[in-house]
C-alpha positions in Angstrom: -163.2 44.7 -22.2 -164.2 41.8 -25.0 -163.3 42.5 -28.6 -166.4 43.4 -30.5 -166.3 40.5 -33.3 -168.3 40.3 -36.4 -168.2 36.4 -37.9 -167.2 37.3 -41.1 -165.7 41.2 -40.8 -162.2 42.2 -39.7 -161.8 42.4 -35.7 -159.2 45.3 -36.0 -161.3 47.9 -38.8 -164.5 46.2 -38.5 -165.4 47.6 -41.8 -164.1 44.9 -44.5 -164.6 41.0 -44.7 -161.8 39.1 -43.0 -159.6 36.9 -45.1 -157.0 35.7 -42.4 -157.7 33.9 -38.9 -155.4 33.8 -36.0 -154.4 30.3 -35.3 -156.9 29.8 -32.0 -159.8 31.9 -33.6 -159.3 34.6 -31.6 -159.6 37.4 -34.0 -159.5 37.8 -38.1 -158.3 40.6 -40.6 -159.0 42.0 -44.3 -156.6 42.3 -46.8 -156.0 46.3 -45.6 -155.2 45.3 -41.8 -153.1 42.3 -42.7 -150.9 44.4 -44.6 -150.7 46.8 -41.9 -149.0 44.2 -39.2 -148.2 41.4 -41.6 -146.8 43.3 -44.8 -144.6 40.1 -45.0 -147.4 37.7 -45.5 -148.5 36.7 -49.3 -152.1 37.2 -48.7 -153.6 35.4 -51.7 -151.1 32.0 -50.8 -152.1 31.9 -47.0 -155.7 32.5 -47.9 -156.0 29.6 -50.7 -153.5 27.2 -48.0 -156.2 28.1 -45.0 -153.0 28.8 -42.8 -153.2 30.6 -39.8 -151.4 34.4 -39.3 -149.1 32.4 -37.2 -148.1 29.6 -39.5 -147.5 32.2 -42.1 -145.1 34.6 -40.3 -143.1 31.4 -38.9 -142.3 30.7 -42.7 -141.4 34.6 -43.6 -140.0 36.4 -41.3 -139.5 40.6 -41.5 -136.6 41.9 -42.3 -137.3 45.2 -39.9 -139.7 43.7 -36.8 -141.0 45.2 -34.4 -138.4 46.1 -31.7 -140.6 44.0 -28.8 -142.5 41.4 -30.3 -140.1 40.8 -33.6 -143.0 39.4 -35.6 -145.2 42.4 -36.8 -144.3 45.5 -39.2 -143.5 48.4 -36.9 -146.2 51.7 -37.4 -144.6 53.5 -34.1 -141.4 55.4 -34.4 -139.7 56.4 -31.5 -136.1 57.4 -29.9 -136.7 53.8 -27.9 -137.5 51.4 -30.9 -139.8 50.6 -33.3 -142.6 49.4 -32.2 -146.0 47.6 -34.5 -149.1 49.4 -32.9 -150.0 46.3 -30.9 -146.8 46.6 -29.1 -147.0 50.6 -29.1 -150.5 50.2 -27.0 -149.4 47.6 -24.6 -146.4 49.9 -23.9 -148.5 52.8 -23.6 -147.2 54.7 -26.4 -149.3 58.0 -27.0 -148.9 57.9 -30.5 -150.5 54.3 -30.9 -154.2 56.1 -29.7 -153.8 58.4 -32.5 -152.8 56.3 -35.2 -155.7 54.4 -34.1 -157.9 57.5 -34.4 -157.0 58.5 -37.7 -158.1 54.7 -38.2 -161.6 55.4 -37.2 -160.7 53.4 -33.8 -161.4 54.8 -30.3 -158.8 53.9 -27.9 -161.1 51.1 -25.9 -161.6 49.7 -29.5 -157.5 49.1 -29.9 -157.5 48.1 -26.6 -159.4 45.0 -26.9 -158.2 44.0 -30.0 -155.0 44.2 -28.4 -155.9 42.1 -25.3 -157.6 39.5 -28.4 -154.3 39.3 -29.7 -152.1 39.4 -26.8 -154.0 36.3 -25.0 -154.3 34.3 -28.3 -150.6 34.6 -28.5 -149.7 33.8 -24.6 -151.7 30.2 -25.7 -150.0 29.3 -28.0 -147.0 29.3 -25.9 -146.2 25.5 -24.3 -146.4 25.3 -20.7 -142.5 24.3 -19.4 -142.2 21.2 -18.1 -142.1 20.9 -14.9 -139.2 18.5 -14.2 -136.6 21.0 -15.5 -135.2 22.3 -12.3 -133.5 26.2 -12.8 -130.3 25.4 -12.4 -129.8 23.0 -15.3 -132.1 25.2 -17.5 -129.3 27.0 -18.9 -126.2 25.0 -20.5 -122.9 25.4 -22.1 -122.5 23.6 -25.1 -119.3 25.2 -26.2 -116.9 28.2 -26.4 -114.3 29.6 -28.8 -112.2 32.8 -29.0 -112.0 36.1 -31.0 -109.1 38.0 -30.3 -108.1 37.6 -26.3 -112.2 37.3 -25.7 -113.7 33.9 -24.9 -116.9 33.3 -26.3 -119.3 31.1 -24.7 -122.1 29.1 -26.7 -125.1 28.5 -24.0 -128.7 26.6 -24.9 -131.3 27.3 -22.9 -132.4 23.5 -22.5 -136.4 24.8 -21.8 -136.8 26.2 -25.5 -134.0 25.2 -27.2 -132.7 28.5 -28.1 -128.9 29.2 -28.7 -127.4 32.1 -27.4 -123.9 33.8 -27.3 -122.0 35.3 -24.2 -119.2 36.5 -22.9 -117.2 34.7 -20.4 -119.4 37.0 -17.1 -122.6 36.0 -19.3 -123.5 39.7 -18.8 -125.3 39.5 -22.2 -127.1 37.3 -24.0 -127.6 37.6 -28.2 -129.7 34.3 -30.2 -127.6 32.6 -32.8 -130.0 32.7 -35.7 -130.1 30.7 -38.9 -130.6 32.4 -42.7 -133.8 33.0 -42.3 -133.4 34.8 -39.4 -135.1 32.3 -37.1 -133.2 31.0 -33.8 -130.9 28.4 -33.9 -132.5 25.5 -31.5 -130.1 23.0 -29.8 -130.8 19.4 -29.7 -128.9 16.9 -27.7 -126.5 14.6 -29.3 -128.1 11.1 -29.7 -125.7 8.6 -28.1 -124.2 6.4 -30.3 -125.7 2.8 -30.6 -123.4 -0.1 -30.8 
């Protein structure tokens, strides 16, 4: 199913002018539809910048994200998370078909703009390199205690991400910084004498 696109309309309403692109082009939203998944973004700033969506939710996170994808503004409550609608339709949640609806959308229409934004996103994720064999992908890079617990700092050496574990690494929870971004890992320069 491809995404219906006008050049210069929103590809989620199709009704208003876009004034936001996604970072590969792959679709566009008004003011109406970016506050719907981006309510963090400062429309006016991003437009008179030119930044992408992407650029812009990097800089300012949400304080309540979507339960799955952690970057848009949920619109799906249920007893398993909150999810935005992108999310909710990708997970086949009923309720995303009729928010769509009430929308003006059909369900193949929040389909594709799904799929528009759920490929554009998969490219903008680097490729791994491939000389990083599995078993050095994960590594500890410290550990301290609370109480009688041991508590394990491990980077994942692919993205950089730091995580917190118990000793059985049965559970994994991203160290994040302030801003509620992960906390990436770099390795220790050697020292040059």
């Amino acid at each position: 199913m491809q995404l219906q696109t006008n050049p210069d309309g929103c590809s989620f309403c199709r009704k208003k002018p876009a004034v936001l692109h996604s970072a590969g082009g792959a679709y566009q939203l008004c003011t109406e539809c970016c506050y719907l998944f981006y309510p963090q973004i400062d429309i006016r700033q991003a437009e008179s910048d030119g930044a992408s969506i992407e650029d812009v939710c990097r800089s300012r996170p949400l304080a309540q994200p979507c339960c799955k994808c952690g970057v848009r503004s949920p619109q799906v409550f249920s007893e398993d998370g909150d999810y935005c609608l992108i999310c909710a339709k990708r997970h086949k949640l009923p309720k995303a078909d009729k928010i769509a609806s009430r929308m003006g959308l059909s369900p193949e229409d929040l389909d594709a703009f799904v799929q528009a934004v759920l490929s554009e996103e998969a490219a903008l994720v680097p490729d791994p390199p491939e000389n990083l064999p599995d078993e050095t992908r994960m590594k500890r890079i410290g550990s301290f205690s609370v109480g009688t617990q041991t508590v394990q700092i491990i980077a994942d050496m692919l993205t950089g991400v730091q995580y917190l574990t118990n000793e059985q690494c049965s559970g994994f929870s991203p160290l994040l910084d302030r801003d509620g971004r992960p906390l990436l890992y770099q390795e220790p320069q050697e020292s040059k004498q």
